[in-house]
Each structure stands twice: as structure tokens, then as C-alpha cells.
C-alpha positions in Angstrom: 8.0 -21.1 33.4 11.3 -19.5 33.0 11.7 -15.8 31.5 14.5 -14.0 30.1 14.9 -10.5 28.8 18.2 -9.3 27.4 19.0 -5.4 26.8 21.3 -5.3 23.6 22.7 -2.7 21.6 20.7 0.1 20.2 18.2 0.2 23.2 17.0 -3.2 21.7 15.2 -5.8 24.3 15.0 -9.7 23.4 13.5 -12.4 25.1 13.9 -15.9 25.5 11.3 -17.5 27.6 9.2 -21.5 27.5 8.8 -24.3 29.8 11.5 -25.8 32.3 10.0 -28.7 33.1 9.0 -30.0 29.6 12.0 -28.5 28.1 10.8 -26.0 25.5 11.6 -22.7 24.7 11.1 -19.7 22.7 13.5 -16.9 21.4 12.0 -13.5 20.3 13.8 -10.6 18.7 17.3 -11.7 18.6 19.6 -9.0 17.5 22.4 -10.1 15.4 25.4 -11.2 17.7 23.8 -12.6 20.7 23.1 -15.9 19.3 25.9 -17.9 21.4 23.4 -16.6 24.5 20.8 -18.2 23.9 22.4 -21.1 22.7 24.3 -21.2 26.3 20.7 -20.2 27.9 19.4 -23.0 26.6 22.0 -25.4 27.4 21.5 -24.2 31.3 18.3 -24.5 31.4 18.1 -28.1 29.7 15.8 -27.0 27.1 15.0 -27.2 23.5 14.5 -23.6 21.3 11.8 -24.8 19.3 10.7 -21.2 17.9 12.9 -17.8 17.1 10.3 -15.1 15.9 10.8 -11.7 15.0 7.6 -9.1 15.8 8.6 -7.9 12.2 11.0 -7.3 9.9 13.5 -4.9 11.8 15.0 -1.5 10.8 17.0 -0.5 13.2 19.6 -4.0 13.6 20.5 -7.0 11.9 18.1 -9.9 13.3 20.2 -12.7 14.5 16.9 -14.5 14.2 17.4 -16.8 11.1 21.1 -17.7 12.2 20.1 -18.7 15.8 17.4 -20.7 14.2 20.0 -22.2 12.5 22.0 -23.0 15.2 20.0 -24.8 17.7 17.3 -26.4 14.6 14.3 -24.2 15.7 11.7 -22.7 13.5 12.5 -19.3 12.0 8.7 -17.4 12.3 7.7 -13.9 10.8 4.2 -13.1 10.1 2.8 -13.8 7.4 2.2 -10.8 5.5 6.2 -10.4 5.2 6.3 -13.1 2.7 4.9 -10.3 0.5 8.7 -8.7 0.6 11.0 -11.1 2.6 13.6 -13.2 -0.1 13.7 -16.4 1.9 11.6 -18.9 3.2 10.8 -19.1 7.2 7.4 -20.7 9.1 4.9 -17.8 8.5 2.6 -17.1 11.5 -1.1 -15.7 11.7 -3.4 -14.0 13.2 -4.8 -15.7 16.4 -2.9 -18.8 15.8 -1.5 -20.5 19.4 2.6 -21.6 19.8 2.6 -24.4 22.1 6.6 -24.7 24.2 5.6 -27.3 26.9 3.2 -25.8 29.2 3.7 -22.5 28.2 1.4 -21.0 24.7 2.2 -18.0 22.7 -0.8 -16.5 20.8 0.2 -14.7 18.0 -2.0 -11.3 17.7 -1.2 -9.6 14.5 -1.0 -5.7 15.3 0.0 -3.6 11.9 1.0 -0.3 12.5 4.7 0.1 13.5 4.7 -2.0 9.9 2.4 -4.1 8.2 3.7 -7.2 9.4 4.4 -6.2 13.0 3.0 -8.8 15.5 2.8 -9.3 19.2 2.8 -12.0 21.4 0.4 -13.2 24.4 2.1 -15.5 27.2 0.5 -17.7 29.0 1.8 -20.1 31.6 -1.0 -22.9 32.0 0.9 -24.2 35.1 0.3 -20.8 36.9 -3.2 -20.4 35.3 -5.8 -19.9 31.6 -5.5 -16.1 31.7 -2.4 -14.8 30.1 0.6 -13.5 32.2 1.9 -10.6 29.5 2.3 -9.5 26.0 5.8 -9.0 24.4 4.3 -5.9 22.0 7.4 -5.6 19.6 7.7 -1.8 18.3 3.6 -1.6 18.6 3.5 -0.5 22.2 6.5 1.2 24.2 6.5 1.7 28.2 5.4 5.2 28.0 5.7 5.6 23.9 4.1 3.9 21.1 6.0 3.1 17.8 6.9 5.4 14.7 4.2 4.8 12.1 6.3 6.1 8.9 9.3 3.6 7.9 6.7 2.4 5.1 6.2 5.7 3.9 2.2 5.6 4.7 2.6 8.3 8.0 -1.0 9.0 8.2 -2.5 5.7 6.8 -0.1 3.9 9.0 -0.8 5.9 11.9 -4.1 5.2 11.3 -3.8 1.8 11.7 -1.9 1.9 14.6 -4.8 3.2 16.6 -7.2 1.0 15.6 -4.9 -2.0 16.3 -4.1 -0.1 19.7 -7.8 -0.2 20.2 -8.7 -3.5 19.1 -6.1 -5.7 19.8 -4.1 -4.4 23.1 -6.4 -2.3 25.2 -9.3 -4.9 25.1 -6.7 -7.3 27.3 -6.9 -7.7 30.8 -5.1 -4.7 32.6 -3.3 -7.1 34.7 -1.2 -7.7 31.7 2.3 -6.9 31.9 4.2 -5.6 29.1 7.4 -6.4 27.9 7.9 -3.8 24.9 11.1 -4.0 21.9 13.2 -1.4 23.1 13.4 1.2 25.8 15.0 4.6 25.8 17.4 5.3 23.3 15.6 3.8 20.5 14.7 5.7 17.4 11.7 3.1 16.9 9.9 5.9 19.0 9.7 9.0 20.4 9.8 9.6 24.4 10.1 5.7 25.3 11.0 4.9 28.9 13.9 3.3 30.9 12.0 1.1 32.2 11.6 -2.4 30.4 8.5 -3.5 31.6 5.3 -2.1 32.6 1.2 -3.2 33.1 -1.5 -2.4 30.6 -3.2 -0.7 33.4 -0.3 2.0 34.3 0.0 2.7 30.2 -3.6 3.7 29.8 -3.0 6.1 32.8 0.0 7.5 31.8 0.9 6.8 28.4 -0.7 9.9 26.7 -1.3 8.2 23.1 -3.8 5.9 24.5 -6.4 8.4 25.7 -6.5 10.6 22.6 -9.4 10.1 20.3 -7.9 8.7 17.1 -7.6 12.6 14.6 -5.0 13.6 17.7 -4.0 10.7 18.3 -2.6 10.4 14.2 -1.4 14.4 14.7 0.4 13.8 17.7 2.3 10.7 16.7 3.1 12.3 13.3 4.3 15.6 14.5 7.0 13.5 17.6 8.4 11.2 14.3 12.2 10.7 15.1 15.2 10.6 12.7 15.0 7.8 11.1 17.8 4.9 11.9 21.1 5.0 10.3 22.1 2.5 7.7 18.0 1.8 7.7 18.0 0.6 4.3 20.9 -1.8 4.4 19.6 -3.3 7.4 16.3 -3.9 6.0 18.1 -5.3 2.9 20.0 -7.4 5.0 17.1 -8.8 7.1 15.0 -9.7 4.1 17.6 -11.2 2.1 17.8 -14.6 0.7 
């Protein structure tokens, strides 16, 4: 298995990740721009992009997801609850449901919160073993932070979903888990995110504050630390979901 993350503009991380030997590969959260990378990535490493997903419908940058997919024939993915707002058609992606690239599999876990159709991504390498390797957790989970519950406009309901998907769908995983989060510091997707890119399940629920708080201060705290929300916000969301 091969494994790529790239730190872009606006504290953004994307990843581009699959299987060398069988020649398969998968782009995640491309930010508008950096598509010649991964085409070149790909062309190094003798592989095939055969999926470009976005966790969800971004606010913060243009996705260069749809024009990568373009560009080297892949499938464009979202979850499926965007096609409730998004203007164009793309492969829509559920709950549970596994994305084979060689010997590597993706399982799609669908985490609402951040936004409705916010989803993140469990990695496993079958070469190296059955139990998954890490989680690329979108703007659900931060290293350190957890993601801003109020670009729907639904703070507390939102928020309120954000535990329970924090609860259900993250902290049940293995601890060994490493996590490989959207951004880092310097994002407005969250407040107090990390440096660091990259952390373990285990060291959040030590030291990540949000994930030891029952759920009525949990929702106060994340409500009360809500950030400025990004510039341009709604002509990058028009842009994103545009035919």
C-alpha cells in the first residue's frame, strides 16, 4: 500500500492513497488546483485513480474533485444525502458500503455533523492485515479539535448530531486507529485544531477535550468556540454544487 497526504492552501489536507501492486488508487479531498499532482502521482506510481471522493460538500475551497475525476476517468463520489442539494450528477456513496482499489478497501462510514452529508473513510490494507490501518475523518474529527457544527444553520441540532456520530461511529473503532483528519491549524473548519496531521484514536480520547464531555457540554462547548465563518463561504459552496 502506498499513502500520500498533501498540505494545501487554507490549512487543507488531501490524500491520495490505493494499491501498488495491483495498480489502484484513490484521491480524497482534492482542493481545486492540485489536480496535475495527482495526475503525476499517479503516473509515478504506475497506477490507475479509480475513485476521487469528497467527505462532503466543502465550504472553505473549491474541490478540484469533479475536474480530477475528469482528468484521469475516475469516479467522482459524494455521499448520498448531497444529492438532496448538489446540481450535478456524481456516484453517490452510503453508509457502510466497501470501495475496493486492489488490495486496499475503503468503507464508507457516514458521520453527519460537521454537515449532513459529511462522511469518513476506514482503510484497510488486506496485504498488511483484516483490521483497518486508519480513518481519514474529513471535518468530523480534528487532531485535537472536532468540526464546527453551524454552516447549516442547525448549531444545536447539528451539534447534536455530531456527538452522537462521535459516539457511535468513531470512538467504537479500535484505538490503534490512526487518524488522518481535513485540515490542521489554520483552518476555520474548527476551533483549536492542531499542527500536527495525524494522530491515534487512543491519544484523542486522552487529550482531545470534546470527547470526554457528556453530550449537554459537550453541544455548549462546541457552540460557544464557533469560529468566523470562511470568507467567500457562499460562493464556494455555489461553486462546488454547481452543475
Amino acid at each position: 500500500m502506498f499513502f500520500k497526504q498533501l498540505a494545501t492552501k487554507d490549512s487543507s489536507l488531501s490524500y491520495f492513497f490505493g494499491c501498488g501492486g495491483l495498480g489502484k488508487a484513490v484521491a480524497v479531498d482534492v482542493v481545486a488546483g492540485d489536480e496535475t499532482w495527482f495526475i503525476e502521482q499517479a503516473s509515478q506510481a504506475g497506477v490507475t485513480i479509480t475513485h476521487v471522493i469528497d467527505t462532503h460538500v466543502h465550504a472553505d475551497h473549491v474541490s478540484g474533485g469533479r475536474s480530477l475525476a475528469q482528468m484521469s476517468g475516475a469516479r467522482y463520489c459524494l455521499h448520498e444525502s448531497a444529492r438532496e442539494f448538489v446540481q450535478f450528477d456524481f456516484e453517490a456513496l452510503r453508509d457502510r458500503q466497501i470501495i475496493t482499489a486492489g488490495n486496499v478497501t475503503v468503507e464508507v462510514l457516514h458521520t453527519p455533523g460537521h454537515t449532513m452529508d459529511s462522511l469518513c473513510l476506514l482503510v484497510t490494507d488486506k496485504r498488511r492485515g483484516e483490521a483497518p490501518w486508519f480513518v481519514l475523518t474529513g471535518d468530523t474529527l480534528f487532531v485535537g479539535a472536532i468540526g464546527r457544527p453551524d454552516l447549516a444553520g442547525r448549531e444545536r441540532e447539528m451539534a447534536n448530531i455530531l456527538y452522537e456520530t462521535l459516539h457511535d461511529k468513531l470512538l467504537s473503532l479500535p484505538d490503534a486507529i490512526e487518524i488522518y483528519p481535513g485540515h490542521q491549524a489554520g483552518s476555520v473548519c474548527g476551533a483549536g485544531l492542531s499542527g500536527k496531521p495525524s494522530s491515534t484514536l487512543a491519544f484523542e480520547k486522552r487529550w482531545n477535550p470534546a470527547l470526554s464531555q457528556p453530550r449537554e457540554a459537550f453541544v455548549d462547548t462546541l457552540l460557544a468556540q464557533i469560529p468566523p465563518r470562511p470568507p467567500a463561504m457562499e460562493s464556494i459552496v455555489a461553486q462546488n454544487i454547481a452543475a
